[in-house]
C-alpha positions as CSV (number, residue, x, y, z in Angstrom):
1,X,31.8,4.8,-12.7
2,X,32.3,4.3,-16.8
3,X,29.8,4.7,-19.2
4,X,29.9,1.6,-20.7
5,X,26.4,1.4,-22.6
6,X,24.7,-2.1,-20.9
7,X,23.0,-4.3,-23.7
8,X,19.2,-5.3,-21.8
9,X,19.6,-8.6,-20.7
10,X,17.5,-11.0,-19.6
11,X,19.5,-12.1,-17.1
12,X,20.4,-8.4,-15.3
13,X,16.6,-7.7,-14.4
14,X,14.7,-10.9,-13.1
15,X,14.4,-10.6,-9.5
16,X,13.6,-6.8,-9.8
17,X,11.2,-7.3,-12.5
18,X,9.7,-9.6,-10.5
19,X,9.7,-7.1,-7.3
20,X,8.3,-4.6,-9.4
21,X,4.9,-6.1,-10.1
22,X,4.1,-6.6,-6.4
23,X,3.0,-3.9,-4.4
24,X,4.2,-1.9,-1.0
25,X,1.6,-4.3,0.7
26,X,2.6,-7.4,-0.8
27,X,6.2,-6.9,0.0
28,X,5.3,-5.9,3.6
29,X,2.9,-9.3,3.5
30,X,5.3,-11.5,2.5
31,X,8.5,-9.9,4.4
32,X,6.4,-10.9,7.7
33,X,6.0,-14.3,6.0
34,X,9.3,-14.5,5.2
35,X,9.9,-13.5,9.1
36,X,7.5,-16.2,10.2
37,X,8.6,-19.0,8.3
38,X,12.4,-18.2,9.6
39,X,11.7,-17.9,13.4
40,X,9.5,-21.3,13.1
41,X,12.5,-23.1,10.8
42,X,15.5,-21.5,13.3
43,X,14.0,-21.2,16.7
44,X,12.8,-24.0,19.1
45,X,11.0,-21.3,21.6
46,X,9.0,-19.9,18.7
47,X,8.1,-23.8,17.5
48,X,6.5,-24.0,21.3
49,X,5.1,-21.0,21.7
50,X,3.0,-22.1,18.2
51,X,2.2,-25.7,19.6
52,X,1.2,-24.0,22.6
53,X,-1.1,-21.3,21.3
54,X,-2.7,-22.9,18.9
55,X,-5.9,-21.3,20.0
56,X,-4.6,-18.1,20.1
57,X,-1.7,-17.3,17.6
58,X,-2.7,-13.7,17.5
59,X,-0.8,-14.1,21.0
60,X,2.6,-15.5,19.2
61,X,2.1,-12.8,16.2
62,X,2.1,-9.8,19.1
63,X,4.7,-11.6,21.0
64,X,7.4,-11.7,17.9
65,X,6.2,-8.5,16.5
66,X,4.4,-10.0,13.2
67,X,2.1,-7.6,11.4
68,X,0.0,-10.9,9.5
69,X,-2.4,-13.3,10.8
70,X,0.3,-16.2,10.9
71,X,-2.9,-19.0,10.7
72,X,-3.2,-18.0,7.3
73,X,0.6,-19.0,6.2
74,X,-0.2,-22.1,8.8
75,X,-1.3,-24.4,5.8
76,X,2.2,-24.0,4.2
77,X,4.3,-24.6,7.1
78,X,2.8,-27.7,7.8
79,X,3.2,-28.8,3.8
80,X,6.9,-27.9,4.2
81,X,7.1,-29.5,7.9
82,X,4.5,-32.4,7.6
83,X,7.7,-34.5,7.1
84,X,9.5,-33.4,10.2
85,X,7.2,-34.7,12.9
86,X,5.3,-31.4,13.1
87,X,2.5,-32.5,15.7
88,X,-0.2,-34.5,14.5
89,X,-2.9,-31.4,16.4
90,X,-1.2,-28.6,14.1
91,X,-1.7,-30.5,10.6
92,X,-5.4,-31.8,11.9
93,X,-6.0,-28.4,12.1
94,X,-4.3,-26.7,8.9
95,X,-3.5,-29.6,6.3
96,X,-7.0,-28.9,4.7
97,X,-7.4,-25.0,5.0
98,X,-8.6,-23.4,1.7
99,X,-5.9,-21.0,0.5
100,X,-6.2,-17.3,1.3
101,X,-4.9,-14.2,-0.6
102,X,-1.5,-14.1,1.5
103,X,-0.6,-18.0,1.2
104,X,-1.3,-17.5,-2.6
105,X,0.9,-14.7,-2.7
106,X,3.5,-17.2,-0.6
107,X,3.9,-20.1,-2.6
108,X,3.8,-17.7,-5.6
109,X,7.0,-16.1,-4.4
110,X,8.8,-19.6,-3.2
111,X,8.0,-20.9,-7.0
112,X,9.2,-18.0,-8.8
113,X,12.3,-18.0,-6.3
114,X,12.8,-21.8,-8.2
115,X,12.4,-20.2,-11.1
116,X,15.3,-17.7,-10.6
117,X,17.4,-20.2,-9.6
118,X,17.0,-22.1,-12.8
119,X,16.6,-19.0,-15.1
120,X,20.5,-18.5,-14.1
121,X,21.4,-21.8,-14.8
122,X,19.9,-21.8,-18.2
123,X,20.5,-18.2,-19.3
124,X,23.8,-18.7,-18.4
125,X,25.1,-19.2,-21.8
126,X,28.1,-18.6,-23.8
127,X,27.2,-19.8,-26.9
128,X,27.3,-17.4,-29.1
129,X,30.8,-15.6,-27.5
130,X,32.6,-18.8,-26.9
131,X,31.1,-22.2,-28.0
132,X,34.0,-24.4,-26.7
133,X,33.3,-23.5,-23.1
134,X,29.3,-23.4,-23.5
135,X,29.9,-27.1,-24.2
136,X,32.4,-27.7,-21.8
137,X,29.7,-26.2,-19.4
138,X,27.2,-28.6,-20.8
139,X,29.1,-31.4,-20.7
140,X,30.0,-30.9,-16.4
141,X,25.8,-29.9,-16.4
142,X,25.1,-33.2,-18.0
143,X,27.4,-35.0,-15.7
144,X,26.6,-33.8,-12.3
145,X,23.2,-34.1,-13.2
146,X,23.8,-37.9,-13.0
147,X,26.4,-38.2,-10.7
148,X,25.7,-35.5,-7.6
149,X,22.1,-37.2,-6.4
150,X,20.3,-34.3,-4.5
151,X,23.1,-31.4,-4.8
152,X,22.7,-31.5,-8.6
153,X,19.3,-29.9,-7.9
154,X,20.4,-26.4,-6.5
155,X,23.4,-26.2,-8.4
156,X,23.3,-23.5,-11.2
157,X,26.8,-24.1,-12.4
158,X,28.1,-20.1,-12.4
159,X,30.8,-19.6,-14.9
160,X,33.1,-17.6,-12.2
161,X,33.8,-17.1,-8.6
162,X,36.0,-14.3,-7.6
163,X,38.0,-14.6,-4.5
164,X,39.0,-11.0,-2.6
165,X,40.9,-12.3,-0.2
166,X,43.2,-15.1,0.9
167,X,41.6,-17.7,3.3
168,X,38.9,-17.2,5.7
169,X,38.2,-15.6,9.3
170,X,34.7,-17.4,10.1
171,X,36.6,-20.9,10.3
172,X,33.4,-22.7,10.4
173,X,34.1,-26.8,11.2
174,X,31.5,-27.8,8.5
175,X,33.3,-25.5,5.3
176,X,32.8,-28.0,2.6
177,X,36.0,-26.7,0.7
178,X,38.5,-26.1,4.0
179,X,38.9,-22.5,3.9
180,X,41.9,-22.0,4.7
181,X,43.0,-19.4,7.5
182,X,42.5,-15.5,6.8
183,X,45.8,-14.4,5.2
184,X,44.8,-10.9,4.3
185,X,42.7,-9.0,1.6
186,X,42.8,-7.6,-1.8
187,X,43.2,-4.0,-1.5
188,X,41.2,-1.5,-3.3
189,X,43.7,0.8,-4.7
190,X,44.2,2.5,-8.7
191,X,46.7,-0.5,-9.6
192,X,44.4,-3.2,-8.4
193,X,41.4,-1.4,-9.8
194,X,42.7,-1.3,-13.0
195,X,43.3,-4.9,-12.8
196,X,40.0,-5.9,-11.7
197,X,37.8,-4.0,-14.5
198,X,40.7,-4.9,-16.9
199,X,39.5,-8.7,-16.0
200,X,35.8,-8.4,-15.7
201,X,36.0,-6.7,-19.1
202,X,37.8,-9.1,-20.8
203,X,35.8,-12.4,-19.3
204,X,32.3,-10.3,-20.4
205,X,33.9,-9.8,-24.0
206,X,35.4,-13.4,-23.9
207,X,32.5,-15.2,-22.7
208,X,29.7,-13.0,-22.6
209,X,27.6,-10.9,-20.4
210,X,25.0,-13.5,-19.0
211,X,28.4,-15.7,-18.1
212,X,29.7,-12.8,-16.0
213,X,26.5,-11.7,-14.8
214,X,25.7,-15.6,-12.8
215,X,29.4,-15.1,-11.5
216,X,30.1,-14.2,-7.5
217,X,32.6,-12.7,-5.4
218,X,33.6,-15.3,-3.0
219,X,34.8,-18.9,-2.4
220,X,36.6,-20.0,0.3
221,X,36.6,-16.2,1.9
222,X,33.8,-14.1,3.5
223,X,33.2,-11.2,1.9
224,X,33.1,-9.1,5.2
225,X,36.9,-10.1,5.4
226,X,37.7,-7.8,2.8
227,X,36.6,-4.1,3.7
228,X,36.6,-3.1,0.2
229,X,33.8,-5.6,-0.8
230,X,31.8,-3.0,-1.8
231,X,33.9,-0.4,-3.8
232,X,34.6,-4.1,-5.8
233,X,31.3,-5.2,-6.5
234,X,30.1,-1.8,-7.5
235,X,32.7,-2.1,-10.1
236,X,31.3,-5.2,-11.0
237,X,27.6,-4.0,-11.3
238,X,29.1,-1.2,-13.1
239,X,30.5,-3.5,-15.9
240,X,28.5,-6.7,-15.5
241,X,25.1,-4.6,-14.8
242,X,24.3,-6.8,-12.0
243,X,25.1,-6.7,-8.2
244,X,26.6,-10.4,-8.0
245,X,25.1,-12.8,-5.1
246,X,26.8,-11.8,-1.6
247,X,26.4,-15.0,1.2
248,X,28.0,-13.4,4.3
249,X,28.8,-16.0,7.8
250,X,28.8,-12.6,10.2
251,X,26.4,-10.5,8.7
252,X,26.1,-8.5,12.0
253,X,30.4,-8.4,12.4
254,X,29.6,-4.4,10.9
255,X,26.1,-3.7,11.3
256,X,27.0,-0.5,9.0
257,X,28.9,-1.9,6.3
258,X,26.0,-4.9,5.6
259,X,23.4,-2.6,5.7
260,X,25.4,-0.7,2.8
261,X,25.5,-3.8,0.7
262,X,21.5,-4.5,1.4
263,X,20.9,-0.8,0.3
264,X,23.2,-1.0,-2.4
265,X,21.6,-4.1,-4.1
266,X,18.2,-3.1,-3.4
267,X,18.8,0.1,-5.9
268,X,19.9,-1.9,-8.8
269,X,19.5,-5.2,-10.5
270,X,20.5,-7.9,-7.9
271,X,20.4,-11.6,-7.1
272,X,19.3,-12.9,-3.6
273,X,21.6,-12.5,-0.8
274,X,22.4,-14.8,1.7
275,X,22.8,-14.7,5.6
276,X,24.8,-18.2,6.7
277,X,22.7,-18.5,10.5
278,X,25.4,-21.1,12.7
279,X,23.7,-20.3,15.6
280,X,20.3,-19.6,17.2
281,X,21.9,-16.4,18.6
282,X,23.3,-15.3,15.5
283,X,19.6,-15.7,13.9
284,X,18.2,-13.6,16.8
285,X,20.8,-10.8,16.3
286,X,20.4,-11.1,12.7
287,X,15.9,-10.7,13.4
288,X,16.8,-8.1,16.4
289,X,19.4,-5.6,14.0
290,X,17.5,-5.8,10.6
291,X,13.8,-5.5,9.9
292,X,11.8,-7.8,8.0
293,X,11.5,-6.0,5.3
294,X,15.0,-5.7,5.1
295,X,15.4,-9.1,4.9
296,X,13.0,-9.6,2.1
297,X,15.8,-9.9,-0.4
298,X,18.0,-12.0,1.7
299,X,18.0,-15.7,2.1
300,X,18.5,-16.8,5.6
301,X,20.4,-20.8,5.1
302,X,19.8,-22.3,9.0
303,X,23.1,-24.0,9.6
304,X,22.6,-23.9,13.3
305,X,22.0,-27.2,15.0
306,X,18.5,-26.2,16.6
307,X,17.1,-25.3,13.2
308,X,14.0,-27.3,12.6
309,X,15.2,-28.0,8.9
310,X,18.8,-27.6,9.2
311,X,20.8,-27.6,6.1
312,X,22.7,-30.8,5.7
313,X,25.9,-31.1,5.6
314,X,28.1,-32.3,2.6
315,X,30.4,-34.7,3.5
316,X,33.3,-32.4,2.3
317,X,36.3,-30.4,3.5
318,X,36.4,-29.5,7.0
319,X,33.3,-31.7,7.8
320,X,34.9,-34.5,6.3
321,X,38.1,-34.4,8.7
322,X,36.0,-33.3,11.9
323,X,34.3,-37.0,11.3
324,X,37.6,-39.4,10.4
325,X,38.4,-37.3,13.4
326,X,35.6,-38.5,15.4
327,X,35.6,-41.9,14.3
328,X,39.6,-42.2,15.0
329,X,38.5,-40.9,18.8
330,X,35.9,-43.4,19.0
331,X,38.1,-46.3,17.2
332,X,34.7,-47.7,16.3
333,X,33.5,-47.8,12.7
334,X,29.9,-49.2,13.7
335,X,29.4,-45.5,15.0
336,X,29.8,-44.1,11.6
337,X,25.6,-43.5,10.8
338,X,25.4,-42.2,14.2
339,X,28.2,-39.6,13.8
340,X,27.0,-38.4,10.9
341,X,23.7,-37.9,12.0
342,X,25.0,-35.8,14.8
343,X,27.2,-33.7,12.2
344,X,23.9,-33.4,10.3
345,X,25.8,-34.9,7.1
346,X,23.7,-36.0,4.2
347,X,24.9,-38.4,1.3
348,X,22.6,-37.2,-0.4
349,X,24.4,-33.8,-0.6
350,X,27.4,-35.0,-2.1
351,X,29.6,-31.5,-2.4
352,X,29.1,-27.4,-1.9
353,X,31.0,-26.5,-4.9
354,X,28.6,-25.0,-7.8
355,X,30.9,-23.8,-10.3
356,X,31.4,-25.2,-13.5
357,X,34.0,-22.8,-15.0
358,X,36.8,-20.3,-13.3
359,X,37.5,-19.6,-9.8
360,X,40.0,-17.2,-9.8
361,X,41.5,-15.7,-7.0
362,X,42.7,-12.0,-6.9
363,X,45.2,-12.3,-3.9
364,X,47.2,-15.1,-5.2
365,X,46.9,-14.1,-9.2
366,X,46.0,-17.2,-9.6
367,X,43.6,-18.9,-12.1
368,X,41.6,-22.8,-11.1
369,X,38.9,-24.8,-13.8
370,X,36.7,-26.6,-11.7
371,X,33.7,-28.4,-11.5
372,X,31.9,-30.2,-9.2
373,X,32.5,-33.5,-8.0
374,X,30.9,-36.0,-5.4
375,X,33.0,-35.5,-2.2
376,X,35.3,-38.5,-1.5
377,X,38.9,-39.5,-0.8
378,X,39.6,-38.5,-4.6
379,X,37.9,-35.1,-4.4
380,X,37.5,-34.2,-0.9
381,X,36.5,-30.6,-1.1
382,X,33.8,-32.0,-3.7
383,X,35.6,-30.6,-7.0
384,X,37.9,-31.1,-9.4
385,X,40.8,-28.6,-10.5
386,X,41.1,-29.5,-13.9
387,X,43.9,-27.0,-14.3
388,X,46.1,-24.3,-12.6
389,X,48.1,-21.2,-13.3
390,X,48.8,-18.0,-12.6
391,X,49.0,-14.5,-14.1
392,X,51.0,-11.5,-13.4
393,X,49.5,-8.9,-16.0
394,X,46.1,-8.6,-18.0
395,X,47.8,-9.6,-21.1
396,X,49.1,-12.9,-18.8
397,X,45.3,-13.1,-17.7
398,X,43.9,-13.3,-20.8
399,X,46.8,-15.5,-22.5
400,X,46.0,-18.1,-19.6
401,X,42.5,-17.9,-20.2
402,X,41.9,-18.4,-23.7
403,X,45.1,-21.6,-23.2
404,X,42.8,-22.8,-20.8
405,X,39.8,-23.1,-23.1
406,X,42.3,-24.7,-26.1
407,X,44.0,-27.0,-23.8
408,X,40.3,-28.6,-22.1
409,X,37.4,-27.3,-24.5
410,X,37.9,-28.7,-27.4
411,X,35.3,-28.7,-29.6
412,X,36.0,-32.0,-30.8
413,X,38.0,-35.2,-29.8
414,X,41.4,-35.5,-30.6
415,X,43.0,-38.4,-32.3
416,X,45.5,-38.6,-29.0
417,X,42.5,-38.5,-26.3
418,X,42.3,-41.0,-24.8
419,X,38.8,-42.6,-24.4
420,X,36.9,-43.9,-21.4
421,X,33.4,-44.6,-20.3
422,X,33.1,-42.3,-17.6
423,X,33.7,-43.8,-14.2
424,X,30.5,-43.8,-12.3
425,X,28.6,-46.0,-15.6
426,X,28.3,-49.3,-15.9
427,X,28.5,-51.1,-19.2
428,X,26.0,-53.3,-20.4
429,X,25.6,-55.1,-24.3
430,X,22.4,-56.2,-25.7
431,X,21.1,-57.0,-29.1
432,X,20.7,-52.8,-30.0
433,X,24.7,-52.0,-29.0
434,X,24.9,-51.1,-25.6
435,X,23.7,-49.2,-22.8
436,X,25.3,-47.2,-19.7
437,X,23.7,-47.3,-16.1
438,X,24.1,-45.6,-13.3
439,X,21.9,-45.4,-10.0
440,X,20.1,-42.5,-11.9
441,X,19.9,-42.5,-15.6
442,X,20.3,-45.3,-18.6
443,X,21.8,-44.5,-21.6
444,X,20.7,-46.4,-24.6
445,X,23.3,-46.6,-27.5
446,X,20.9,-48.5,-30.5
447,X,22.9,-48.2,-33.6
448,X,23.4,-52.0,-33.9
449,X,26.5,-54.3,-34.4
450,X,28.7,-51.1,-34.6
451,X,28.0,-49.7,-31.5
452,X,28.3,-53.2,-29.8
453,X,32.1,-53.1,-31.5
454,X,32.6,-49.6,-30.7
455,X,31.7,-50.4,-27.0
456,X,33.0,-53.5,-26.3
457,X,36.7,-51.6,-27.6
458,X,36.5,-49.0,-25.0
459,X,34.9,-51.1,-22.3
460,X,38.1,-53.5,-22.3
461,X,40.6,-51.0,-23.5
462,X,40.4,-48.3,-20.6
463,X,43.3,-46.4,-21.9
464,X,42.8,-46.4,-25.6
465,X,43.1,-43.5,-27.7
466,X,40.7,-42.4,-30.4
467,X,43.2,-42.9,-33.4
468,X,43.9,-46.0,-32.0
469,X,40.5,-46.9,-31.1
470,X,38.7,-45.9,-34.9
471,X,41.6,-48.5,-36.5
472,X,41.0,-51.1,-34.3
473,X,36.6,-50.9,-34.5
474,X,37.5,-50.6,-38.7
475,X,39.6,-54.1,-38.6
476,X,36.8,-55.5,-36.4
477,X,34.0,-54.7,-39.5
478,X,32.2,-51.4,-37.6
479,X,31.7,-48.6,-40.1
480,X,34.4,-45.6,-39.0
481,X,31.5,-42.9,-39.6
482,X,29.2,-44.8,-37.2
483,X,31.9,-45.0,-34.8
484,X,32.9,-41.1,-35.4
485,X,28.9,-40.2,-34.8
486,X,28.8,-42.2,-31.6
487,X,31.9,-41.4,-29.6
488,X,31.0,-37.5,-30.9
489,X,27.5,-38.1,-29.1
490,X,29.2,-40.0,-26.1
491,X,31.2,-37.0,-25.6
492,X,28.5,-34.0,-25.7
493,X,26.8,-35.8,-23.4
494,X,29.6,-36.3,-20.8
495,X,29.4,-39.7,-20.5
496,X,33.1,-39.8,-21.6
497,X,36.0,-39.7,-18.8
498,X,37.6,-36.3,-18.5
499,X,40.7,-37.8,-15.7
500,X,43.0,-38.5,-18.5
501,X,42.9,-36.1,-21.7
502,X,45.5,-37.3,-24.2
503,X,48.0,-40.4,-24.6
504,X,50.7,-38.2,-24.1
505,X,49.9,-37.7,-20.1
């Protein structure tokens, strides 16, 4: 490895600073209530074997091999479950328990956990290392925040996602982006290692180190498809001083080379793995091959249709074509609810995709801006390519890069952009200017006769440009600075269009 000298960050060291204050008992504690929580969430014989024991869970605890009276993590469960018609006899019995030491030392954990995940979405900042795209982050931030209903939560907006290989072997029908087929893997070799670090150093020099440090090493892959995973994220750590986020859909495919990556991220500062459960026997291989400790620092998402809370599907990808191909069977539209609550799609998950920056893909040499989108017939795989090139070299690399930034990131409108409200608003005048509304935020625009002239302009001229636009307010009596002000506002906060850029398109 180099000896590149690693600035402290806050970023780098929050999970294990956080693992560091609790002791050897507290992380055996809550690993077995970590264990409990899963097998009642992924496993319908455990959920019985509780409703049937009630009286006697010490029996369940032996029976699954938990270490923890499970009545005291009871009251939690039926917090999280009360909405999921747990039995009306389990929260008679725990709704009102006093807490204990171990559930305070549970919720603690599942708060901080929040925590993390919006400590990377914050700390993720370029500021200081490149302003243009900071904003051009913010603006996408702003605007799914709006726009993506219950998805926007649990999005932290990483600057980059790495792809090590070309397509996907897992193939699983509900892949929000449609993987495409496996079509081979990044090799670790001197050539391709030179490229990679040559990248990685020029993104954290570009953009930052907290930028590269939120990034990850997969997209539409699995990182168990390329065998030299490792070697490439322990270049990463080596120059990003993080181990980035690994979610792996067969973590027991090599029980050998997982359990390498686990050991690996549990020596230096990591993120929260993830193990994608599809089935209830994948979850029971997954309990059967790794301890619960071992799983402490890994995130189990329950995609498997017996799960008690499965995760809901976005209505994106290769979920979206496995329903128009349902409904097309069924030639009967009035089935559509009852399709997609067998499909365990959602609405209110409206996409998958969580980056608001680069996804670049190593196999292909080939460079995407993206950021998330609502999943429709416009962006089906729930985000938008903004742009799209490809690079040959690390000169070519960082030439496309930094044309990216000047062509999109602007740090301020051009006289040839045009301007639009942004689609999902609605447009509204009153007696203060004008307001936009959309089903989840109002924006009020008070600054009086100009900004009702200024709005009115770009409400009925949808394909005005700003030159254009700043003349015609002027001849209609609105003062040009007002206007300058308020379309420089309008466009910070997102609430401008970003499908068309200039008048020349």
């Amino acid at each position: 490895m180099s000896n590149i000298a690693m600035p402290h960050t806050e970023l780098a060291g929050l999970y294990q600073a956080y693992l560091a204050k609790l002791s050897d008992q507290d992380i055996d504690e809550l690993s077995q209530a970590k264990r409990f929580t899963e097998l009642y969430a992924g496993d319908p014989a455990f959920r019985q074997d509780i409703y049937n024991h009630l009286d006697k869970l010490s029996y369940v605890a032996d029976k699954y091999h938990l270490t923890i009276d499970i009545a005291q993590i009871m009251p939690w469960l039926c917090q999280r479950f009360a909405h999921d018609q747990l039995p009306a006899e389990v929260l008679d019995t725990y709704k009102k328990a006093p807490h204990n030491a171990l559930l305070r030392k549970w919720i603690q954990y599942r708060k901080f956990l929040v925590q993390l995940r919006q400590s990377y979405r914050v700390l993720n900042d370029a500021s200081q290392h490149n302003p243009s795209f900071h904003a051009w982050r913010l603006r996408q931030i702003n605007r799914c925040d709006d726009t993506l209903k219950m998805s926007a939560t649990h999005i932290t907006h990483p600057s980059f996602a790495f792809e090590l290989s070309d397509g996907c072997s897992v193939g699983c029908w509900f892949c929000g982006i449609a993987a495409d087929k496996f079509n081979g893997y990044f090799l670790y070799n001197d050539t391709n290692q030179k490229l990679w670090r040559g990248m990685l150093t020029i993104l954290r020099t570009s953009f930052g180190i907290n930028p590269l440090q939120s990034a990850f090493c997969y997209w539409a892959t699995d990182p168990t498809d390329n065998p030299d995973y490792l070697h490439f994220i322990k270049d990463f750590y080596d120059i990003a001083g993080i181990m980035p986020q690994s979610t792996l859909a067969r973590p027991v495919k090599n029980v050998c080379w997982t359990k390498g990556l686990l050991d690996f991220s549990a020596k230096h500062p990591s993120i929260v793995n993830r193990f994608s459960i599809t089935s209830l026997s994948q979850l029971k291989a997954v309990h059967k091959t790794f301890s619960a400790k071992e799983l402490f620092p890994v995130e189990l998402v329950m995609q498997h249709k017996q799960a008690k809370l499965s995760i809901m599907k976005s209505n994106a990808g290769r979920a979206r074509l496995t329903q128009q191909a349902l409904l097309n069977r069924d030639h009967n539209n009035n089935k559509k609810a009852d399709i997609k609550s067998q499909l365990g799609l959602d609405d209110q998950h409206t996409t998958i995709a969580c980056v608001s920056g680069f996804l670049i893909n190593l196999c292909q040499k080939k460079i995407q801006l993206i950021s998330p989108r609502v999943a429709g017939h416009k962006f089906p795989l729930g985000y938008k390519v903004h742009d799209e090139c490809y690079f040959d070299s690390l000169q070519t690399f960082t030439d496309k890069i930094n044309a990216i930034v000047e062509k999109h990131m602007a740090s301020a409108i051009t006289q040839d952009q045009i301007i639009r409200f942004r689609e999902d608003l609605h447009y509204h005048e009153n007696t203060k200017g004008f307001f936009l509304q959309n089903a989840n935020r109002t924006y009020h625009i008070n600054l009086g006769a100009h900004a009702k002239t200024l709005g009115k302009l770009i409400h009925h001229n949808q394909n005005i440009p700003l030159g254009t636009l700043m003349k015609q307010s002027a001849q209609e009596g609105a003062n040009v600075l007002y206007s300058i002000g308020i379309i420089n506002d309008l466009y910070k906060l997102g609430l401008l269009s970003d499908d068309v850029t200039t008048s020349k398109m």
